[in-house]
N, C-alpha and C positions, 0 to 999 in steps of 0.2 A: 641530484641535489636540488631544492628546492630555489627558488628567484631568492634569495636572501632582500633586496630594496625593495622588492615588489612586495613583503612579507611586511617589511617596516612602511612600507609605504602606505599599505591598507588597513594600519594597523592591528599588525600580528607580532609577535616576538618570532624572529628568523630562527631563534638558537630555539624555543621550543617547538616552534613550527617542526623543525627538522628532525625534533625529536619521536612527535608525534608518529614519522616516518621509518624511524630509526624503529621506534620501536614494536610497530604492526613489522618489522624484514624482521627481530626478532623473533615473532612469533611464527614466521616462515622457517626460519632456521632451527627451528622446535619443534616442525613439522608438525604444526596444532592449526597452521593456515596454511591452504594451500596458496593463494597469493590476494590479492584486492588492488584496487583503484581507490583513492582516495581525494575528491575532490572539492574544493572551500574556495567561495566567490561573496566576496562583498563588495557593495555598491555598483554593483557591475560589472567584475574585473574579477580576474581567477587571481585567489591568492596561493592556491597550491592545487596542481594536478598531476598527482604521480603514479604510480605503480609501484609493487613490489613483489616478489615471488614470481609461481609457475598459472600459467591461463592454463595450462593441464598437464597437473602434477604425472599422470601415467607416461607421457611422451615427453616431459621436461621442455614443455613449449613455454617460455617466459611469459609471463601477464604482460598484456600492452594496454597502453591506454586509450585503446578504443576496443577493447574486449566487450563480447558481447554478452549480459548476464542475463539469466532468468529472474526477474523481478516479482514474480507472483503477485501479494497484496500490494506492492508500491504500484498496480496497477489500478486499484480500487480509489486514489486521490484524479489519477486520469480519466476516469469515465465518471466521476463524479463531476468533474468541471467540464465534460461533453455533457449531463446529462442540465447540469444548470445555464448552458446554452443554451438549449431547446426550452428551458424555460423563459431566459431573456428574450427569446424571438414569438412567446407567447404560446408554442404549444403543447405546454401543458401549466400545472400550478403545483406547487409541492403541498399543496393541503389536496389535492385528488388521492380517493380512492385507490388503490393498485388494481382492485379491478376493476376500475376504468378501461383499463387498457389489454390489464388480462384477466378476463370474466372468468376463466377456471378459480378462481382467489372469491367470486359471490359470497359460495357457501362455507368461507375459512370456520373454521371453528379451531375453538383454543382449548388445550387440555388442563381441568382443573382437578381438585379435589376438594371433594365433599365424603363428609362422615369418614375421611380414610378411605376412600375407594376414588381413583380415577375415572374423571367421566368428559363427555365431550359435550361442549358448550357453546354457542355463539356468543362472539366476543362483546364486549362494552363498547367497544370501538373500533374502527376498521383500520388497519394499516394503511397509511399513506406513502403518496412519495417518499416526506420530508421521514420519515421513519427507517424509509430504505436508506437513506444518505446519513442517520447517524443510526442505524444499527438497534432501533426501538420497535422494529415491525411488529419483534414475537418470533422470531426464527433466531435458529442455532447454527455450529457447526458442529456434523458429527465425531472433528477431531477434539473437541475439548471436553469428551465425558464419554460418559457410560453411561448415560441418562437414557429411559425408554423411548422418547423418540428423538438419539442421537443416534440410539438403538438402530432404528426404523430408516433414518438418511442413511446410515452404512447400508445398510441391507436393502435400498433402493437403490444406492451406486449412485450416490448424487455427483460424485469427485467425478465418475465417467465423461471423457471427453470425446464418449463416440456418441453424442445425442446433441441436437441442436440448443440453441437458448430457448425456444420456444418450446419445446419437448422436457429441457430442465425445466422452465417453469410449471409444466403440468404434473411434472413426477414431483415437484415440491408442494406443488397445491392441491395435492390426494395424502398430504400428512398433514396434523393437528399442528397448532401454533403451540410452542412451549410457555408463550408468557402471552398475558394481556397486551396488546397494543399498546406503547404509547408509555408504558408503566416502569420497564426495566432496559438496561443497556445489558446486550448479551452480542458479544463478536459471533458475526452469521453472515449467510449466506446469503444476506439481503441484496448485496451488490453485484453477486452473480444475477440476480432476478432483475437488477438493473438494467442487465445486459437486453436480457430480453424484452421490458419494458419499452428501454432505446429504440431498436430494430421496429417495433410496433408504430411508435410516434414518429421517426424518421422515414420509416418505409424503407429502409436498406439496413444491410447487416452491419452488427456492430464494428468488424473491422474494415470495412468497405467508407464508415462512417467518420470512422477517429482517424483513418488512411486523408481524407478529403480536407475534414474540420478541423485536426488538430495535428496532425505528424508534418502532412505539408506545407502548410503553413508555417508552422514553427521551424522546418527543416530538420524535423527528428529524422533522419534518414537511417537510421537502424532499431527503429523501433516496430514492431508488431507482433502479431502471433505465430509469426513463424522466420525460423533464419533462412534466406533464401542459399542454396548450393553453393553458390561464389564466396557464402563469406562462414559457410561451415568450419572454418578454419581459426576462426576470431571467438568462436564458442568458450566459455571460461566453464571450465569444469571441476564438483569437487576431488577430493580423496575416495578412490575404491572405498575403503574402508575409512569409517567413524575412528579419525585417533583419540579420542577418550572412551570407545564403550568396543570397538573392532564390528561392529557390525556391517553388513554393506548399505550404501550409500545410493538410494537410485532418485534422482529427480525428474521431472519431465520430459518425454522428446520432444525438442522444439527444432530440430531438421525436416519436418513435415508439418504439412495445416491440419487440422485438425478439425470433426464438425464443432465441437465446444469451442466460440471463441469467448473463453472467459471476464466476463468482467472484472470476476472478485481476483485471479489469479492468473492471467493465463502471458500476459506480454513477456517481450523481452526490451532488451537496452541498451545502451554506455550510459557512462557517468555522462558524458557531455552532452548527449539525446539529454537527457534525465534533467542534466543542471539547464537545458535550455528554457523548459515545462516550470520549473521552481524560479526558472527570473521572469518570466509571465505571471507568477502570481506575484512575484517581489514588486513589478512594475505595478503593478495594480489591472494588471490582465491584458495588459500589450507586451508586442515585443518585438523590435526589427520594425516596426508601422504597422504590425499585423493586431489587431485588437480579435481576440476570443469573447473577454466576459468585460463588463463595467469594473471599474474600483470602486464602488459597493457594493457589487456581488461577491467580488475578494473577499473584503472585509465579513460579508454579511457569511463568507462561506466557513470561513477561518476563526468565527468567535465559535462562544461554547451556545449547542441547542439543547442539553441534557436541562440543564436550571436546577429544579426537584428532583430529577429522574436520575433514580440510584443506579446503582454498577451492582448486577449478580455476581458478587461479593462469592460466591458458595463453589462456583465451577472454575474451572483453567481462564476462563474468558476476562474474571475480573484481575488475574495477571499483568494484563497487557494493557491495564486503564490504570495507571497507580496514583494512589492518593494524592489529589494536588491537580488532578488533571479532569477535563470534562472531554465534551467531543464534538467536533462540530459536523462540515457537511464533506465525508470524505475525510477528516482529519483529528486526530487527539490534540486536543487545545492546552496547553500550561494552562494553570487560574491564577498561578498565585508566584512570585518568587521565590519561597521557600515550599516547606511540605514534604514536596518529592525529595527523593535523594540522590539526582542529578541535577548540574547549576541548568541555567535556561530564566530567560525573560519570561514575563507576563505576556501571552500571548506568543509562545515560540506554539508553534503548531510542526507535528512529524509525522511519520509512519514507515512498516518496515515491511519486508517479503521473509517469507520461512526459510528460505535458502541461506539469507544471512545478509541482503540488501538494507540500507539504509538511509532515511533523509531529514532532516531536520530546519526549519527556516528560522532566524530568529528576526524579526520586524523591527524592534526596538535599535537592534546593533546591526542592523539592513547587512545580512549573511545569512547564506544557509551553506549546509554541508551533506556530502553523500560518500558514502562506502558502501560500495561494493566487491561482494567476495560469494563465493558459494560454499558456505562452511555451514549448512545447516544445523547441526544438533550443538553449534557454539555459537549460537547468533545475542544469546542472550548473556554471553559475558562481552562480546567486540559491540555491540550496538551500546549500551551505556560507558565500557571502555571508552571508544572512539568521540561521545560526546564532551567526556572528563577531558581529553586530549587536546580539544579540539576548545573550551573555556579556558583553559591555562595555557593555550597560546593568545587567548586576546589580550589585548593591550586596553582595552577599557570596556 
């Protein structure tokens, strides 16, 4: 049962707060979810941290609430805010070149069409940083088409996490850029190449780095790219089997390291790791006395950078930007109060993992919110779900 004064006190409705709960055990008892964590903090202060269901359905081990989840892209807002460190501390600029740092990217060339024939072109402009951190470079993922060089990453094995980040960046910069630099928003793999950028300008490995600068400090102490033995047991796992389609069900093994530590995918979690990272940026980039970024960096990270720059509207990619929204650095920006067709302030800023993680901040009404579950091929009814649930308990 949820704090009910703690609920009224932070201003939430207890009676729907509870409901919100009530009704994600529902969907456990429908066996359409194997279990989730579901965790809401405003101004500081947990307004509800619960559980409900199985942490793995196969062996009927309860979800607990420090279960450990595969977070995949909700791993893509954390190396974004490592990576805009290394900028605060001056070494690098987000208007550089990528191949600054990695010269395989010189000779990028972008695939165009002339007269109806595909031909390979050097670009108008060069991918920068600031492009890798909202997704403009010119790169794809080869999950969201069919397209010929989505073609091309399948059949390089980009997903492979037996190659280093420095070795992914060179198998991605022996393929053409899909878009102009700079011209279209296209969800990509730009932030995998983050990773490896990182390692470059820090001189150490990306988890060796975020281990240092950002887990310990903050005291995420079950965060990284791999579960260590002792706590293989806190692992939250989905359903063998997809309950709406029966297919099986395989997500990453993260009881071992891996040489990919992913930047665009690869971490793990708890809600409370998770909500410690979302009140460092609530705070404006401290937290405990530990300062990561400025509160202009926040701000500057969490507005919209697209402006002009449309959303490829044509592929799976413009799915996941829906009308109403822009993108900032690491993050989908709200623009507007209405549009979209979920409630959210001007300037709620989220993002989510394939598995079926999720996180949302809203600045205006100083909260954010996180679920976590591992129901992948339903992430896209429980993540707008869970937000709808989670505005019809606020009380203002």
């Amino acid at each position: 049962m949820i704090d009910a004064a703690a609920a009224q006190r932070l201003g939430f409705f207890p009676d729907r707060t509870q409901h919100l709960m009530d009704f994600l055990q529902a969907e456990v008892d429908r066996k359409r979810l194997p279990g989730a964590v579901a965790l809401i903090s405003r101004r500081g202060q947990v307004v509800l941290h619960e559980s409900v269901g199985w942490q793995n359905p196969q062996d009927a081990v309860p979800m607990a609430l420090d279960s450990i989840f595969r977070i995949y892209s909700m791993t893509k807002p954390i190396v974004s805010v490592a990576i805009m460190m290394l900028m605060e501390q001056g070494k690098l600029m987000l208007s550089d070149p990528i191949a600054r740092y990695l010269p395989e990217f010189a000779g990028a060339q972008v695939m165009a069409h002339v007269d109806g024939h595909a031909v390979l072109q050097k670009p108008k402009a060069v991918p920068t940083v600031q492009d890798l951190l909202r997704h403009t470079a010119g790169f794809t993922y080869e999950i969201l088409g069919n397209e010929p060089i989505q073609r091309q990453y399948a059949q390089a094995r980009l997903a492979s996490r037996d190659r280093s980040n420095r070795d992914f960046a060179k198998a991605l910069a022996a393929m053409p850029l899909a878009f102009e630099p700079g011209t279209v928003w296209e969800y990509s793999r730009a932030t995998d190449l983050l990773g490896a950028l990182l390692e470059v300008v820090a001189g150490q490995s990306l988890g060796a780095f975020l281990q240092e600068q950002v887990f310990a400090p903050l005291g995420m102490v079950d965060t990284g790219f791999a579960v260590p033995k002792e706590n293989h047991h806190r692992i939250a796992e989905p359903f063998a089997k997809d309950p709406d389609g029966g297919m099986s069900i395989k997500l990453i093994d993260i009881r071992q390291p891996v040489a990919l530590e992913s930047a665009g995918g690869g971490l793990v979690s708890t809600a409370q790791d998770y909500a410690r990272f979302l009140q460092l940026l609530q705070n404006g980039g401290e937290l405990g006395g530990v300062r990561l970024l400025a509160p202009n960096t926040v701000r500057y990270m969490t507005a919209d950078h697209l402006g002009g720059i449309g959303v490829h509207r044509a592929g799976r990619s413009g799915e996941l930007l829906a009308p109403g929204h822009g993108f900032g650095l690491g993050f989908a920006v709200r623009l507007e109060e209405g549009v979209a067709a979920n409630p959210g302030s001007k300037g709620l800023y989220f993002w989510g993992g394939i598995a079926g993680t999720t996180f949302f901040v809203d600045p205006v009404k100083d909260f954010f919110a996180i679920l976590m579950n591992q129901a992948p091929n339903q992430r896209d009814y429980y993540r707008p779900l869970f937000r709808n649930l989670v505005y019809a308990a606020l009380q203002d």
